[in-house]
C-alpha positions as CSV (number, residue, x, y, z in Angstrom):
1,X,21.9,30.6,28.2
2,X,22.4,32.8,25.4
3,X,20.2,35.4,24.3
4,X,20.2,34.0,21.0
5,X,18.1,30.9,22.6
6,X,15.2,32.7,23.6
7,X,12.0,31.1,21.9
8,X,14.5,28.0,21.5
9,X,15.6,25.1,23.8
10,X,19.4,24.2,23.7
11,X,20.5,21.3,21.5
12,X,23.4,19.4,21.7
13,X,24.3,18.8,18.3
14,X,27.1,16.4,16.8
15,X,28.7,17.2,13.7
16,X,30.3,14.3,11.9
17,X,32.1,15.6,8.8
18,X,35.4,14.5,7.1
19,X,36.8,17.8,7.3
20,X,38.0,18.9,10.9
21,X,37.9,22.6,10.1
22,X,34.5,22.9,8.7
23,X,32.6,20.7,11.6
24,X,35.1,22.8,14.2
25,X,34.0,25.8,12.4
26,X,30.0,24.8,12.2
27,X,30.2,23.6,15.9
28,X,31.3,26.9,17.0
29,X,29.0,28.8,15.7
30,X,26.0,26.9,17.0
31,X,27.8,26.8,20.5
32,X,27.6,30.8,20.0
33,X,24.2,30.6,20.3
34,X,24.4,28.8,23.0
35,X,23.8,25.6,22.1
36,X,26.0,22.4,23.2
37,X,28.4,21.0,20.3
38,X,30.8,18.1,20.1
39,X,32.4,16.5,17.0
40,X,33.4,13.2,15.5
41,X,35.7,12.3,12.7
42,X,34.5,8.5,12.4
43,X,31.6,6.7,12.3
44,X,32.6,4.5,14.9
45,X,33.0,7.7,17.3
46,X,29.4,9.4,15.8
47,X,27.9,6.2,17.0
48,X,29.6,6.6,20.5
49,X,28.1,9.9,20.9
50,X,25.4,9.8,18.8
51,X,22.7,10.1,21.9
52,X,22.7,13.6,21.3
53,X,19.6,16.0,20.1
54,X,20.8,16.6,16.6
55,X,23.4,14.8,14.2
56,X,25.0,17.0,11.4
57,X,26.8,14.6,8.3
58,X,27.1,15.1,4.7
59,X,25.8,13.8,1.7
60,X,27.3,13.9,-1.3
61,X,30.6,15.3,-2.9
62,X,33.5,13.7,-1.0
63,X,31.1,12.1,1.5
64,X,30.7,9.6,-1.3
65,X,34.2,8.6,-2.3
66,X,35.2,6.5,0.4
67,X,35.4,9.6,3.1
68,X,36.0,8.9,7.0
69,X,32.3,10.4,7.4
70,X,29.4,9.4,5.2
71,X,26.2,10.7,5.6
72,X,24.4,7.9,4.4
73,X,26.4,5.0,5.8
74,X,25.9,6.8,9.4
75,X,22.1,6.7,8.6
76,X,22.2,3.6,7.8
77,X,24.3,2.2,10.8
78,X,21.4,4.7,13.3
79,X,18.2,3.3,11.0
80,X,17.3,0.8,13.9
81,X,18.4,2.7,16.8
82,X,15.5,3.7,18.7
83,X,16.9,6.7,20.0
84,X,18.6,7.8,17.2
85,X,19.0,11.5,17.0
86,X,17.1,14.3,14.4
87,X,19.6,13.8,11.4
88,X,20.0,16.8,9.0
89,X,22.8,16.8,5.8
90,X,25.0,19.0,4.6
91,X,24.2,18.6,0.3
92,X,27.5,19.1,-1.9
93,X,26.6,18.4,-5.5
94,X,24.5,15.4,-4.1
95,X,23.0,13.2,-7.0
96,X,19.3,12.1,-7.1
97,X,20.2,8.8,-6.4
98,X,21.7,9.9,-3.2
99,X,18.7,11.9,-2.1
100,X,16.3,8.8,-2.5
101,X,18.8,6.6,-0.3
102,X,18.7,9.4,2.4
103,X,14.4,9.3,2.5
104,X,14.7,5.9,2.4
105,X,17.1,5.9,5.3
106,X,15.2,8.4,7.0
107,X,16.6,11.7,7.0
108,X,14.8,14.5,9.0
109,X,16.1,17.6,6.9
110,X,18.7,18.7,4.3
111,X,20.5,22.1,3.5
112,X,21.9,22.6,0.2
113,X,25.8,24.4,0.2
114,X,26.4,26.8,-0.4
115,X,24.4,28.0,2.7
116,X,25.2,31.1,5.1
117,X,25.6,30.3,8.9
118,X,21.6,31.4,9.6
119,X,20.6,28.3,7.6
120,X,22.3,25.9,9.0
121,X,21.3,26.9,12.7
122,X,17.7,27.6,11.6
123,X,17.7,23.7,10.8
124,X,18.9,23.0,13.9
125,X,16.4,24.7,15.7
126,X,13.9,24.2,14.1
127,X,14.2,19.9,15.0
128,X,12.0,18.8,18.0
129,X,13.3,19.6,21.4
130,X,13.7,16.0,22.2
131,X,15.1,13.4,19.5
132,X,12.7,11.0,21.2
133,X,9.8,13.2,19.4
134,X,11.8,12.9,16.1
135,X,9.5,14.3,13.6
136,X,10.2,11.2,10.7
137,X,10.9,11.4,7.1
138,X,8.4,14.8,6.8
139,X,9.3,16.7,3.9
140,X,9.4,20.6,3.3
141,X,6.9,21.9,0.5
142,X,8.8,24.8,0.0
143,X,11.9,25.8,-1.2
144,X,14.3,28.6,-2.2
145,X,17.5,29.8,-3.4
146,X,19.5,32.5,-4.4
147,X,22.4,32.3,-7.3
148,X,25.0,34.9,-8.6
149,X,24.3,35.2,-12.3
150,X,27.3,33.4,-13.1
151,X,28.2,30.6,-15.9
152,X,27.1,27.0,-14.5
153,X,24.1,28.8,-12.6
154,X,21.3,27.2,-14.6
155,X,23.2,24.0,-14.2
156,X,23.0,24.7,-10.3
157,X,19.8,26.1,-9.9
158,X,18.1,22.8,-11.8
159,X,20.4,20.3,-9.6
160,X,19.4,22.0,-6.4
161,X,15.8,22.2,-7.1
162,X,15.6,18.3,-8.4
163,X,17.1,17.3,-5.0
164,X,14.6,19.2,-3.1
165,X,11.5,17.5,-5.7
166,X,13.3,14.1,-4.9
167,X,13.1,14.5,-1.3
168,X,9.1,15.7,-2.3
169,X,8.8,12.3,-4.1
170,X,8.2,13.7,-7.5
171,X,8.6,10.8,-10.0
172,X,11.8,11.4,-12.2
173,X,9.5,12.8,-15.6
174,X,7.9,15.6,-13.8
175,X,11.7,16.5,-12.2
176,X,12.9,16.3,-15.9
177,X,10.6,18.6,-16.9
178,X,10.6,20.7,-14.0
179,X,14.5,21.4,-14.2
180,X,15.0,21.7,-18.0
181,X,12.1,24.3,-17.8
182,X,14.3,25.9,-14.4
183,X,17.7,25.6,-16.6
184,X,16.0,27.4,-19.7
185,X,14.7,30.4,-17.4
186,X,18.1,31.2,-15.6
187,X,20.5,30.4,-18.3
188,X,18.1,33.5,-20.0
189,X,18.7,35.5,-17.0
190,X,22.4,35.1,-16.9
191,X,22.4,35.7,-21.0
192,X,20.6,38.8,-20.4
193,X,23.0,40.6,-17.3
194,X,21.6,39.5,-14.5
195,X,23.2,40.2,-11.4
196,X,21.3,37.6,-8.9
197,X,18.7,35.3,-9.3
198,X,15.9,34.1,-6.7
199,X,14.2,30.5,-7.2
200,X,11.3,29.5,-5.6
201,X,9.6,26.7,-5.5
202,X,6.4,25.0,-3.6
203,X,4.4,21.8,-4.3
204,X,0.9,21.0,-3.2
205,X,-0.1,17.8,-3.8
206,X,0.0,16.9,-8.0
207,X,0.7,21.0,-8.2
208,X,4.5,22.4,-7.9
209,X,5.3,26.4,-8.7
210,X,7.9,27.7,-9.5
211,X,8.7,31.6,-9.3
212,X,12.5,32.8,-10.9
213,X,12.8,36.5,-10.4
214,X,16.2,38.3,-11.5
215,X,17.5,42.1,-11.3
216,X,18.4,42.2,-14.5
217,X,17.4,45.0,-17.1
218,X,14.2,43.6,-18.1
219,X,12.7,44.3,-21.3
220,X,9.5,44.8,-23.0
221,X,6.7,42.6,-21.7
222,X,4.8,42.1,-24.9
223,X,7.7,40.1,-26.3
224,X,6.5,37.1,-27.7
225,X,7.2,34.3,-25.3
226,X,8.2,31.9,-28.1
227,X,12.0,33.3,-28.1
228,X,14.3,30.9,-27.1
229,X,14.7,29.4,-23.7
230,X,11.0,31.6,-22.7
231,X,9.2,29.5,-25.5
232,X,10.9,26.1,-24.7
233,X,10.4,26.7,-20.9
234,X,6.3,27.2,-21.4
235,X,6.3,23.7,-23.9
236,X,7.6,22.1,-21.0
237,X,4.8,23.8,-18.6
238,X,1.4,24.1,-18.2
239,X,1.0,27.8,-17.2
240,X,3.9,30.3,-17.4
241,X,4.1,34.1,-16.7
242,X,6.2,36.7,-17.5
243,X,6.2,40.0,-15.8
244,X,9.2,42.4,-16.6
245,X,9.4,46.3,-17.2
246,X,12.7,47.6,-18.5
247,X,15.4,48.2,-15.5
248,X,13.1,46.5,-13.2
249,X,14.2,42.7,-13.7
250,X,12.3,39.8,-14.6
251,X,10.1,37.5,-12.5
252,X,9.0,34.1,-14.1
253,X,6.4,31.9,-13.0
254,X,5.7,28.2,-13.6
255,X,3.1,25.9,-12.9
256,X,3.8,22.0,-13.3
257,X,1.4,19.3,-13.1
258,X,3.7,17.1,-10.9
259,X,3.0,13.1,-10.4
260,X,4.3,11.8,-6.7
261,X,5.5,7.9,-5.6
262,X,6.0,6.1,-2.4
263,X,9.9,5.9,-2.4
264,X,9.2,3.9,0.7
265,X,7.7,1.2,-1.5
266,X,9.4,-2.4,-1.2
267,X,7.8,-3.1,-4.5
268,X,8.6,-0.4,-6.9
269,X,11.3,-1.0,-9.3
270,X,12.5,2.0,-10.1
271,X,14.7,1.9,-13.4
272,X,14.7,5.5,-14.5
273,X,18.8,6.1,-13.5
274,X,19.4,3.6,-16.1
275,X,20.7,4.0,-19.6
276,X,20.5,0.4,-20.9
277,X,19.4,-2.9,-19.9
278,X,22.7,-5.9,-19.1
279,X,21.0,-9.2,-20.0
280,X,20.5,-10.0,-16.6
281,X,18.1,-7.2,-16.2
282,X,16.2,-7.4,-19.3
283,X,16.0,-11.3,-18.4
284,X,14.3,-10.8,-14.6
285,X,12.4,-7.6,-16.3
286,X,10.3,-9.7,-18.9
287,X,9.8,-12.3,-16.5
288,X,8.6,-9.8,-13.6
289,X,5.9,-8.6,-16.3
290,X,5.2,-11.6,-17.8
291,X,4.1,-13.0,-14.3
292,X,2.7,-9.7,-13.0
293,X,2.0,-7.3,-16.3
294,X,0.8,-4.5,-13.0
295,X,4.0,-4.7,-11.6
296,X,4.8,-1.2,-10.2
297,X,7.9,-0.8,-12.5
298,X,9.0,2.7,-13.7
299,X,11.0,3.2,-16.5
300,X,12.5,6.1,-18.7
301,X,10.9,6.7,-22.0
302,X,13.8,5.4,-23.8
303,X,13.8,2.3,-21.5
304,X,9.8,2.0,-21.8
305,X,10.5,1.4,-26.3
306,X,13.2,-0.9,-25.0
307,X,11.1,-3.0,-23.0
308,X,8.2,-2.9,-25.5
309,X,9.9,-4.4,-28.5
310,X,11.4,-7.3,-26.3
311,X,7.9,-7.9,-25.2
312,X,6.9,-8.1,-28.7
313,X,9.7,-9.2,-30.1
314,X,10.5,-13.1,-32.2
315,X,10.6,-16.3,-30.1
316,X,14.5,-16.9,-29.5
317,X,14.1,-20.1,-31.1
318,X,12.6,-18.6,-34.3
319,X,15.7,-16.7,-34.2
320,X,17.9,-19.1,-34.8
321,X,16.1,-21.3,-37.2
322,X,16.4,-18.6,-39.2
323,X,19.5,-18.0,-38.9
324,X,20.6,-21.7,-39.7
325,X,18.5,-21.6,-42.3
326,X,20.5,-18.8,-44.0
């Protein structure tokens, strides 16, 4: 055993990616720590050897577009195995939608690419010692980041940190919130010649924080916060602070009151991806509240004015009278 493996059992760990070289390439670094690693290139073959301690798959990116490896269509081929092994995924531009289908399917952990070798094997061993004692859908309450001050960072830093609240079970306002507020603050510390960029983040129960810190050249702290993206980012808060000094960067902290759901819920009818109704669903929508006006139904704010005015709106039949009429 290697050194590497003291305070740490050995795992044997299966990766099941599409591409050959990166799983080859993941699977030999874990072995170099001396744990035991195999891989597979279908699902049909994970399956085979999936009595192992941990599975690696992906989710996301080309895991999604009809790939030979898909995370989530090997979770949910292991969801009713009752030895199925501690499953952790590999995120690669990963939508929302995607991280709700892996919590419902019962992922055990996600890392977000890029990530550096230490990551992925600290997920690894950090997973129970026995996938018998699988630790369930438990999610971290802390995240973080780092990002080189680069166009399409803000863009980056607000998708990663929505997947993570996702996997927290923030409902989709507070994430809206949360990563416009996120965008705003790094897109001023790219703007402004930052080099790198930390984000933080940590929730405790209707509480999330958020703490951006950059080494760019900071500026004068009594600056009103109103400015541009600092002025829009506290609207969208409820407690922000700025601490900077000149040519000692900026650090930015948030506070967001955050609202949580059960995503586990067979009852919730979660319409918030959506950006109009088809008849279908505004038809089994109306009649949903009309025979249950409690029904645990979310809905955008565009959708909720939607909704409203049908509820409100002229009998069909009035409708046409008038219009025969005329």
């Amino acid at each position: 055993m290697h050194d590497t493996l003291i305070g740490c059992e050995r795992r044997s760990v299966l990766f099941a990616m599409s591409d050959v070289t990166i799983a080859h390439a993941f699977a030999s670094i874990l072995a170099s720590r001396g744990h035991e690693c195999g891989t597979a290139h279908s699902h049909d073959e994970a399956l085979e050897k999936a009595d192992c301690d941990v599975l690696v798959a992906e989710l996301g990116g080309a895991s999604a577009c009809g790939s030979r490896c898909d995370g989530l269509e090997l979770l949910a081929r292991l969801k009713n195995t009752p030895r199925r092994p501690y499953t952790i995924l590999i995120a690669n531009g990963a939508t929302a939608d995607e991280y709700r289908q892996a919590i419902l399917l019962g992922v055990d952990d996600v890392v977000e690419r890029p990530l550096l070798p230490d990551d992925l094997a600290g997920a690894v061993e950090a997973s129970p010692a026995s996938h018998v004692a699988r630790r369930g859908t438990d999610t971290p309450t802390a995240l973080k980041i780092t990002l080189v001050a680069l166009p399409g960072a803000a863009e980056a830093a607000a998708r990663d940190t929505l997947g993570w609240c996702t996997r927290c079970e923030v409902t989709p306002p507070s994430r809206a919130r949360i990563g416009s507020a996120i965008a705003e603050i790094v897109q001023n510390a790219v703007d402004h010649g930052a080099e790198t960029i930390e984000v933080s983040a940590t929730i405790d129960g209707r509480s999330l924080e958020v703490d951006i810190v950059d080494d760019g050249p900071g500026f004068d702290a009594v600056r009103t916060l109103t400015e541009g993206g600092l002025g829009r980012a506290q609207a969208l808060s409820e407690e922000l602070v700025v601490r900077s000094e000149e040519g000692q960067g900026t650090s930015v902290w948030m506070r967001f009151g955050v609202t949580t759901l059960e995503l586990e819920s067979d009852e919730l009818i979660d319409l918030t991806d959506l950006d109009f109704f088809v008849p279908a669903t505004s038809k089994e929508l109306l009649t949903t509240l009309s025979e249950e006006p409690d029904a645990p139904v979310i809905l955008s704010p565009a959708l909720a004015v939607v909704v409203g005015r049908l509820l409100v709106g002229p009998d069909p039949r009035r409708v046409l009278q008038a219009a025969f009429r005329s």
